[in-house]
C-alpha positions as CSV (number, residue, x, y, z in Angstrom):
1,X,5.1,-19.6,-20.4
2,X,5.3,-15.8,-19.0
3,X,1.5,-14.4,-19.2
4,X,-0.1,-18.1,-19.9
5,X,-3.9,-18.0,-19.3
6,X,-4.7,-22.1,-17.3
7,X,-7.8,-20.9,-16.1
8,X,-9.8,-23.9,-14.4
9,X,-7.5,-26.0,-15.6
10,X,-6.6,-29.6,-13.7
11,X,-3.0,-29.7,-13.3
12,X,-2.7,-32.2,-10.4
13,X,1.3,-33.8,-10.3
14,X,2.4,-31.7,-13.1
15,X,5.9,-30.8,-12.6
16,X,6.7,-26.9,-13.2
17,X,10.1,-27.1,-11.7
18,X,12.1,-24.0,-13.3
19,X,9.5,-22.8,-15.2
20,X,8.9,-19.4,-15.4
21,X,5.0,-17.9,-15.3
22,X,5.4,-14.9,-14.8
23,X,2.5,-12.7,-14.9
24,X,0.5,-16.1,-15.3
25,X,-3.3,-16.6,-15.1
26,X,-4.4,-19.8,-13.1
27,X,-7.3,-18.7,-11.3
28,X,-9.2,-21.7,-9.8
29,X,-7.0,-24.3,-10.9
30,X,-5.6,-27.3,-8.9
31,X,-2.3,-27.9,-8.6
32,X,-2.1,-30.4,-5.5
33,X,1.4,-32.2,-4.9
34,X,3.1,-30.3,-8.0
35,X,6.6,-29.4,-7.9
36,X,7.0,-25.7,-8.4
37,X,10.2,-25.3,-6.7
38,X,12.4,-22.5,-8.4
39,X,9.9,-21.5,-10.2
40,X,9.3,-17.9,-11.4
41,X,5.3,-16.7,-10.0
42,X,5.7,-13.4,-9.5
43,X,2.9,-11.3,-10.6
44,X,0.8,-14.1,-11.0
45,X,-2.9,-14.7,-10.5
46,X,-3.6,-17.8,-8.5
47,X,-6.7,-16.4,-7.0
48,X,-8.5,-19.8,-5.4
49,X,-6.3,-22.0,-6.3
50,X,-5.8,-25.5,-4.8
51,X,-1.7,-26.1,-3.7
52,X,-1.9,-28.2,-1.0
53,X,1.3,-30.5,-0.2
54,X,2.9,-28.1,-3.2
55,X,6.7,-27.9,-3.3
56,X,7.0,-24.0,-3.4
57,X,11.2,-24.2,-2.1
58,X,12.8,-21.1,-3.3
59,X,10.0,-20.0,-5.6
60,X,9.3,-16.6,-6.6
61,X,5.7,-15.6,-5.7
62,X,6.3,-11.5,-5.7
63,X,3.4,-9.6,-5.9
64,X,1.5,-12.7,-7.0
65,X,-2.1,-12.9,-6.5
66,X,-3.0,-16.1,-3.5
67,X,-6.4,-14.4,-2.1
68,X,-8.2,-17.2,-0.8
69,X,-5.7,-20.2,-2.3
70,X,-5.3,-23.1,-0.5
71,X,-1.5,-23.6,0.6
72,X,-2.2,-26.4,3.2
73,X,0.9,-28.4,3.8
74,X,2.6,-27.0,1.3
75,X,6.5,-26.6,1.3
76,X,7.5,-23.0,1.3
77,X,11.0,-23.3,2.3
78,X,13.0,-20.1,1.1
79,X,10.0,-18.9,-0.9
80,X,9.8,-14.9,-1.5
81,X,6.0,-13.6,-1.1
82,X,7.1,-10.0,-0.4
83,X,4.1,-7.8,-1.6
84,X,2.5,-11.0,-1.9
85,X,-2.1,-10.9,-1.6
86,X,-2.4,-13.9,0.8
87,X,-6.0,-12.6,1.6
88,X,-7.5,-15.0,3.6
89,X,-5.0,-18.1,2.5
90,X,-4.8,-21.1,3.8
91,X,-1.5,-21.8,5.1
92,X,-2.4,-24.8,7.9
93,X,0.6,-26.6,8.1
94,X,2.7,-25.3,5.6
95,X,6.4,-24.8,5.6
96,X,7.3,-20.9,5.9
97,X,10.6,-21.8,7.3
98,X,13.3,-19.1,5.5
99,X,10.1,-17.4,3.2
100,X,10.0,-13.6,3.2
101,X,6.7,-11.9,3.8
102,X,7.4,-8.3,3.5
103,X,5.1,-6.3,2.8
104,X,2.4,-8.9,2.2
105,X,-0.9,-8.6,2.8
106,X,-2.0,-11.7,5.3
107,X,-5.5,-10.1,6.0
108,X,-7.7,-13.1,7.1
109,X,-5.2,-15.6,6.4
110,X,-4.9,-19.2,8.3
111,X,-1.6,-19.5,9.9
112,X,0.6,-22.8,9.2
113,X,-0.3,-23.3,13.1
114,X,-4.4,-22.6,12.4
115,X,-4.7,-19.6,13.8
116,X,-6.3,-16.6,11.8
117,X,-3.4,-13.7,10.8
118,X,-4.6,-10.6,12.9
119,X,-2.1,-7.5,12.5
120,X,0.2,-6.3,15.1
121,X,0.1,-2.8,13.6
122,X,-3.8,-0.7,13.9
123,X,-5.9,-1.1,10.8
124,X,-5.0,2.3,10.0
125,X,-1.7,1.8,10.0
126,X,-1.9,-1.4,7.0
127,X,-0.7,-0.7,4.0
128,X,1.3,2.2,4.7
């Protein structure tokens, strides 16, 4: 399903597990409580989209597009977000335990503990 276009598309429960979507298009789409462990995200646009309680263990979201989704209480266990857009993403309560974040842009972004992201390093110093 590499480069699939599921734009608004309800996809509540659906189980993904394995599948790979990379470079995929699911801009505003919902896909609460669906298991997307393993799965291959990277470069993917997932602007807005609704993954809350999501099963993200060991997925790859590299380079993929989250601005603004909701990952609320989502398990991220061993994901890899590195160069990940998590611009102002919703991460209350999720699970980052073992995730890599490198190079990914949190600007915004609520924290699994609620708190807003805020950047150690100056603003000119982002993105360097």
């Amino acid at each position: 399903m590499t480069r699939a276009n599921f734009t608004q598309v309800e996809l509540t429960g659906v189980n993904f597990q394995g599948a790979n979507l990379h470079k995929a298009i699911l801009r505003g789409v919902s896909l609460e409580k669906c298991n997307l462990s393993g799965m291959n995200l990277a470069e993917a646009d997932l602007v807005g989209v609704y993954l809350g309680q999501a099963n993200l263990r060991n997925t790859c979201l590299k380079e993929t597009n989250l601005e603004r989704a909701c990952l609320s209480d989502a398990n991220l266990i061993m994901a890899k977000l590195n160069r990940a857009n998590l611009k102002k993403a919703n991460l209350t309560g999720a699970n980052i335990y073992g995730a890599t974040f490198k190079d990914a842009d949190l600007t915004g972004a609520i924290m699994p503990d609620g708190e807003v992201y805020k950047p150690i390093a100056p603003e000119a110093e982002i993105g360097k």
